[in-house]
Structures are given as structure tokens and as C-alpha cells.
Residue, then its C-alpha position, 0 to 999 in steps of 0.5 A: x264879631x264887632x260891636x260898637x258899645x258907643x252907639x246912640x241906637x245900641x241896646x246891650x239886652x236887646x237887638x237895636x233898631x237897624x238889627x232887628x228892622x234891616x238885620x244888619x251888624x255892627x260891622x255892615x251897619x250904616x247908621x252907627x252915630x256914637x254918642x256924643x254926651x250922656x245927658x241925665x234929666x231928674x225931673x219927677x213930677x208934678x205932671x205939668x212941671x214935667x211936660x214944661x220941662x221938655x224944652x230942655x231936650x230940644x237945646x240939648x240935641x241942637x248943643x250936642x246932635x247923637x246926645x243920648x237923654x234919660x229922664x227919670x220921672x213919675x210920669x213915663x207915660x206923659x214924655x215924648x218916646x221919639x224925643x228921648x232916648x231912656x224913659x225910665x220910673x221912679x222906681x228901685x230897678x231905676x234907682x239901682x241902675x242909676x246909681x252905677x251909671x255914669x253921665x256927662x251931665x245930670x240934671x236934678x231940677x226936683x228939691x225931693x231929698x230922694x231925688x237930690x240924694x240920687x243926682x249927688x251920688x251919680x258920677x257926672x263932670x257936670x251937675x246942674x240943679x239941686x243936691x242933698x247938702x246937711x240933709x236938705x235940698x240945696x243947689x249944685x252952684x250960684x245957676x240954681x240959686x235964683x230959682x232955688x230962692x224962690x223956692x223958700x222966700x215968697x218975697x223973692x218969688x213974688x218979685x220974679x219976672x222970668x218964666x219957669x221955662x227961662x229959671x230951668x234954662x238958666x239952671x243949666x247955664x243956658x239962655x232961653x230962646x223959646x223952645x216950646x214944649x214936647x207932648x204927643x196929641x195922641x192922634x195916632x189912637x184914633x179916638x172917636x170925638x164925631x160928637x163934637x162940631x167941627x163946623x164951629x169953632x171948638x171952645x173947651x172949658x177945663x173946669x177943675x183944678x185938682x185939690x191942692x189950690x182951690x183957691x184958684x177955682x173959678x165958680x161954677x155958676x160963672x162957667x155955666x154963664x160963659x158957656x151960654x154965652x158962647x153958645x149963644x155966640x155960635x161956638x161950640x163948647x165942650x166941659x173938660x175935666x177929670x173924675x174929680x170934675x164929673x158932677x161939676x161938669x154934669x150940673x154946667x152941662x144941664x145949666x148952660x147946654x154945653x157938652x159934656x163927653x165925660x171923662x178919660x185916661x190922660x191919653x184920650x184926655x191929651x186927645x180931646x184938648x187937641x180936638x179944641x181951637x180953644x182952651x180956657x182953664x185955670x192954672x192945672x194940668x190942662x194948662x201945661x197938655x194945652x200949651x204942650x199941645x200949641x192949643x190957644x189958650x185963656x188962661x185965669x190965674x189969681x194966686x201965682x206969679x203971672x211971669x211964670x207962665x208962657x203962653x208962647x203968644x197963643x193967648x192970653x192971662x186973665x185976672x181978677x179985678x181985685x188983687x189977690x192976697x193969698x199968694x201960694x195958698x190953698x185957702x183962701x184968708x178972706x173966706x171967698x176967693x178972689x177968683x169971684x172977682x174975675x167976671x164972666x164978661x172979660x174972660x168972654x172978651x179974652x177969648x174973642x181977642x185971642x181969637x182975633x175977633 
């Protein structure tokens, strides 16, 4: 009995798809499709770096058609399963089956020593991003210096004008052409959110923006001032948040009126931004779910290069009145954020432009 090895679908553990749904073999089967390039992506976390990376796999399936993709990461529950063929943890089992595999072309677009080290000893005529050179992270080639030197200058990042999406594409030799991100909206759960009227337009407003850059936190009185004033405008507006934003979100739910629902598993939180025409959010996670999820978006951003960001004409950046000076910074140097200098009333302003009123 034949078996064709090379298959896109072919699983060598277990039965692939046309086996097991039709009972077909690989003698009889008309849906053989032998791969044309192995293609390994290194792309560990944060979460939305790696939900803004998936534009790659777009480019890559349209090169190469049957290219089977990998993609190792932190987040295996936040990649599209339809969209890539191997998604695999960042764990020992992977690290071992990764380090005897071989690849057409691997991408590392992490500079962790550990995911360096593994993109160096993997075998692949083609290598792209970053490897483990004297101990540190260093770029395969001259693609990945440009992003590389933003990395580890702030001068040179702080003059860059090209988007993450345009860096990464870069990385690999490629030009960029507006492939947007892959993120499932999770519809498919049938989540129950008859608490939100669908009659008005639907403002969401994510609130945090996790523990690492508070710097970039817009006051909470502030948001508690939009939200009434888009209730009062006729929108309806619910609070978006983790458990980190629950007793934030709680006291602007009292204060202005607005919605909280509570707070949920990313699956259901992938799921309530997509119940939204709307999102308005510093730059956090929610940002990458909102654009992943082509949501229109306000997006408030003070301590990072605005070039990075692509909205994809769905919105809008807004930002402070007085320029920022704690570029990449957790704290802020002055002892109040600048992020008290964007007012209620442009942010208000922004919304109604993005929505075209």
C-alpha cells in the first residue's frame, strides 16, 4: 500500500482528513497536494505581537499555494487553526521535535536567547530574522538590521516611519501590501451578549492597559466623562476589561451609566469586541483583537512611535496636547502622564470622524 509522505494533509500519527471523513487512501485519493515549501514562524508572544504577525501567513500561501506553516508560540489558543497548518506550545515536546526538523524557510522574529538558539540550530536553506550570535540576539542578515536597531537605540526608533507590519515583512524580504491580520471573532460559540443594544451604535471602551506601561493610561474620571457623554449622544457604550480592570470598570460603570458585562476568557473577550462598531482603547491587546477583528477603532497613544500602528483606515491615533517624553517608558519622569493632556472632548470628536458624522 502507497502512502504519499509529501501531502499537505498527511499526518503520519494519525488518519489525515480525507481518510477519516471519506475513507479514502492515498492510492484513490483525489485531494493529494504535495507541499511546496516548509515554512516555520518563531514568533513567541506578546499576544498581540503575535496576533499582528499573522499577515505573514497570507503572503506566504499566496508565494507559495500547498506551503505548509508552523508557528510556535505562547499563545496557540490566539492563531487561526484553519489558517495554519502546525500550531504548536512553546514547550520541551516542541523544542525536541523542532530541533530534528527541517524547513525551507524558518522565521525567528523574537530576540529571546531561547528562541534565537533554537531558529540557529534548526536546518533550513533559508533563515530570516534573528539568531543567537556571542550569546545575544543578533540578525540572521542586513533584512533584519533596521528592525533589529530599533530594538537596542531609541533615537533610531523614535525616528522610524514604517509600520510593525512593513518591519516584519521586510525581515523576510518582502514588500508589504496591506495584508491585514487573522484572528477568529469566535462567533461560531454563540456567546449570549442579549444585554447589549444592537439598535444604537455599540461603543466599547477597554479601559486598561496591563502593568507594564502605565504610563499610557488614560485617567479614569476621563473615561467616565466620555462614557456620559456618549450616552447622552445616544450611543450605547459598554466598559471592556480584564480582571485587572474590574474595580476600574465597576466605579466608571457607577459614575457615568455605561455597561459593564464583567470580565472574560479571551475567547468570549474576542467575542464581546466583536459585538462593537466601535472600539476606543490605549495601545494594549485590545488594540491588536480590535484590528484583528477589522473593528473601527480610536485608538490613544502617547509613549510609542504613532508609525508603528496601522489602523488599516478603520480609525484614527489620537494624542496628547503636550508631547510625550518618556518614550518607551513605564514611568512617567514628570510624575503625571501625559496622557492627562489628551482631553475628553477630541477623543469625543475622533469617534464621531471615524464614524463619519
Amino acid at each position: 500500500m502507497k502512502y504519499f509522505s509529501d501531502c499537505i494533509q498527511f499526518k503520519g500519527d494519525l488518519p489525515c482528513r480525507p481518510n477519516k471523513e471519506f475513507g479514502v487512501e492515498c492510492n484513490d485519493c483525489q485531494s493529494y497536494m504535495p507541499v511546496s515549501k516548509r515554512i516555520l514562524i518563531i514568533k513567541l508572544g506578546a499576544m498581540g505581537d503575535v496576533i499582528r504577525t499573522t499577515p505573514l501567513v497570507s503572503r506566504y500561501k499566496e508565494l507559495y499555494p500547498n506551503c505548509k506553516i508552523t508557528w510556535l508560540t505562547l499563545y496557540t489558543d490566539i492563531l487561526p487553526a484553519d489558517e495554519i497548518h502546525e500550531i504548536l506550545p512553546f514547550n520541551l515536546n516542541s523544542i525536541t521535535y523542532l530541533s530534528e526538523a527541517e524547513f525551507d524557510i524558518v522565521v525567528n522574529l523574537d530576540k529571546e536567547k531561547e528562541a534565537c538558539a533554537l531558529a540557529k540550530k534548526i536546518v533550513a536553506p533559508e533563515k530570516y530574522g534573528y539568531t543567537l550570535d556571542k550569546n545575544q540576539a543578533s540578525p540572521f542578515n542586513q533584512l533584519a538590521n533596521h528592525k533589529y536597531l530599533t530594538g537596542i537605540f531609541d533615537g533610531v526608533s523614535k525616528s522610524n516611519t514604517l509600520s510593525y507590519c512593513e518591519e516584519i515583512f521586510a525581515i523576510c524580504g518582502l514588500d508589504y501590501k496591506g495584508e491585514e491580520y487573522l484572528l477568529d471573532n469566535q462567533a461560531s460559540v454563540g456567546y449570549d451578549w442579549s444585554g447589549i443594544d444592537k439598535s444604537k451604535k455599540v461603543i466599547g471602551l477597554n479601559t486598561g492597559c496591563g502593568g507594564r506601561w502605565t504610563t499610557r493610561l488614560w485617567p479614569e474620571d476621563y473615561f467616565s466623562e466620555l462614557a456620559t457623554m456618549l450616552l447622552d449622544d445616544g450611543y450605547e457604550v459598554i466598559l471592556l476589561g480584564g480582571e485587572q480592570e474590574h474595580e476600574r470598570n465597576s466605579e466608571i460603570s457607577f459614575k457615568s451609566g455605561a455597561k459593564y458585562l464583567g470580565f472574560f476568557p479571551l475567547k468570549q473577550f474576542i467575542n464581546q469586541i466583536d459585538q462593537c462598531d466601535l472600539i476606543v482603547t490605549q495601545v494594549t491587546m485590545g488594540m491588536h483583537l480590535t484590528l484583528g477583528l477589522k473593528k473601527k477603532i480610536v485608538l490613544m497613544n502617547n509613549i510609542f512611535n504613532p508609525h508603528e500602528f496601522d489602523v488599516f483606515g478603520r480609525g484614527e491615533i489620537v494624542m496628547p496636547e503636550k508631547e510625550c517624553v518618556c518614550f518607551y517608558a513605564g514611568k512617567c519622569k514628570l510624575g503625571q502622564t501625559c496622557m492627562h493632556d489628551l482631553p475628553v472632548s477630541k477623543v469625543f470628536s475622533s469617534i464621531k470622524k471615524v464614524l463619519g458624522i
